[in-house]
C-alpha positions, 0 to 999 in steps of 0.5 A: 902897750896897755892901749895895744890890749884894749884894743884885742881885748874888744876885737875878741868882744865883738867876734864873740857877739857876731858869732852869737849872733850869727848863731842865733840868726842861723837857728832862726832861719833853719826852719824858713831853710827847711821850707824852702829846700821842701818847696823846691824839691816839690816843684822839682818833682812837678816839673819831673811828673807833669811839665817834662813829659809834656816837653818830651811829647812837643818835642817828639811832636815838632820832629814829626811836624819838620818831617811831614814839611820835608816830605811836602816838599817833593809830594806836592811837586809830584801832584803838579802844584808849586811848594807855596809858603802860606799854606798851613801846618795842619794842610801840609800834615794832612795831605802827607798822611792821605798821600802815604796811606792812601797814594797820590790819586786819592790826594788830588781828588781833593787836592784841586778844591783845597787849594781854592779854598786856601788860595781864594779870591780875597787871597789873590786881592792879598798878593797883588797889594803885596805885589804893588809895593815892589817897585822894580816890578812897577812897569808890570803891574798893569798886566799883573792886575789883568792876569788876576783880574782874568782868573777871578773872571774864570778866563785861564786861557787868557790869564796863563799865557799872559802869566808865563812871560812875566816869570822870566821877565821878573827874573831878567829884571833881578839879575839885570841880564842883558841880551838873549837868554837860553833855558841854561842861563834861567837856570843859573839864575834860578840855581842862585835865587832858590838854592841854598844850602844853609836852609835847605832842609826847611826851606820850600825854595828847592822845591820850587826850583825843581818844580819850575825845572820839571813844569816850566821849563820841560823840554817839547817837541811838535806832535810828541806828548808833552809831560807838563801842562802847564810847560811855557814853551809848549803853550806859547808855541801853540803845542798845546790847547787844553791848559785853560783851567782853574787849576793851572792858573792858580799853579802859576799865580802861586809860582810867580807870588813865591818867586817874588818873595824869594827876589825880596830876600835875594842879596847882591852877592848872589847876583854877582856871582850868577852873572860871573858864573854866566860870563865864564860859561860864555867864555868857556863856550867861545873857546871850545868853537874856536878849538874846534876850527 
């Protein structure tokens, strides 16, 4: 028993020391505490007076950036040039300003000369190293080097008719189609290759799909005006004679470069499904002939 209170009696001895102790250490630090909730309502307030307005304005800042890409997107197709991913934020920015303050003929006054200025010789040496790395296009390559060769010498009638095959060549080498191909099928497969609805909003690849759609692929007829200038089947069946520029060799170049990155990023998934989609348009139009007997 006498051993049972011995051992409270230093159990209460010890608390009392602890809590002198913790006393003491609590008023020993009181003032570092103090400082401490001091300095953090300063930084507090400068980060509420100077830091967080300036992340407001880059907020404010990046929205109207997105806007101005999104709005890029159909301008620069409507000035007859494809939607290119390398061309900079402060090109893209200006271009919508003069556009919406100033209308679409006072952007392709300049328009023309910034692109070469962009898209320069030592640029187009840039894309065809970049093209040499892709294997599946290997075989092609010999022409590739030609076409750009062709535009850095300034002879557009040569390089545009060599250019034009190869951007149905590239995309039948993707989807490994077989047979013939109509202007329906090259559609599908662009529709699978640069629309996608999870990045739509910033992506240019809609861009492009529309404007192949509108230059390359725009319908033509013998002795009627024809509404691209740069329309495949127009200057391959001999419509049209005027086409041998700077500016539209670059447009193609430009076009084919983008589709090529654009089959870098395509999945087997996509394939498959472009080409299931073409065997049920096939069956689909085989037995609406039969129906019709």
């Amino acid at each position: 028993m006498s051993l049972n209170n011995s051992y409270f009696k230093n159990v209460e001895s010890l608390s009392k020391k602890f809590d002198s102790i913790n006393k003491m250490v609590s008023k020993s630090m009181g003032p570092i505490y103090e400082k401490l909730d001091a300095l953090s309502k300063q930084i507090t307030n400068i980060f509420s007076n100077s830091i967080f307005p300036y992340l407001d304005e880059l907020g404010r800042e990046l929205k109207n950036v997105t806007d101005d890409i999104i709005k890029f997107k159909t301008i620069i197709v409507e000035l007859g040039y494809p939607p290119h991913e390398d061309i900079a934020i402060p090109d893209i920015r200006r271009i919508v300003a003069d556009y919406e303050e100033f209308g679409e003929e006072y952007v392709k006054s300049y328009l023309d000369d910034l692109m070469f200025e962009i898209y320069d010789e030592a640029y187009l040496d840039h894309i065809l190293l970049k093209w040499e790395k892709i294997k599946l296009f290997s075989p092609r390559m010999p022409i590739l080097r030609n076409i750009i060769k062709c535009h850095t010498q300034q002879m557009y009638h040569a390089s545009i008719p060599t250019l034009l095959p190869q951007l149905e060549g590239i995309i039948v080498d993707t989807f490994h189609h077989k047979g013939t191909l109509n202007t329906n099928d090259l559609k599908t497969y662009l529709k699978y290759l640069l629309i996608n609805d999870e990045e739509k909003l910033y992506s240019f690849k809609d861009a492009l799909y529309v404007y192949y759609t509108k230059h390359i692929l725009v319908h033509f007829e013998h002795g009627k005006e024809v509404n691209s200038k740069i329309s495949r089947h127009a200057i391959l069946h001999g419509a049209i004679n005027n086409y041998g520029n700077k500016e539209n060799s670059l447009k193609l170049i430009l076009l084919f470069d983008f589709l090529i990155d654009c089959i870098n990023q395509i999945d087997e998934q996509k394939i498959i499904l472009a080409k299931k989609e073409l065997k049920k348009d096939l069956y689909d139009e085989q037995n609406a002939s039969q129906s019709s007997k």
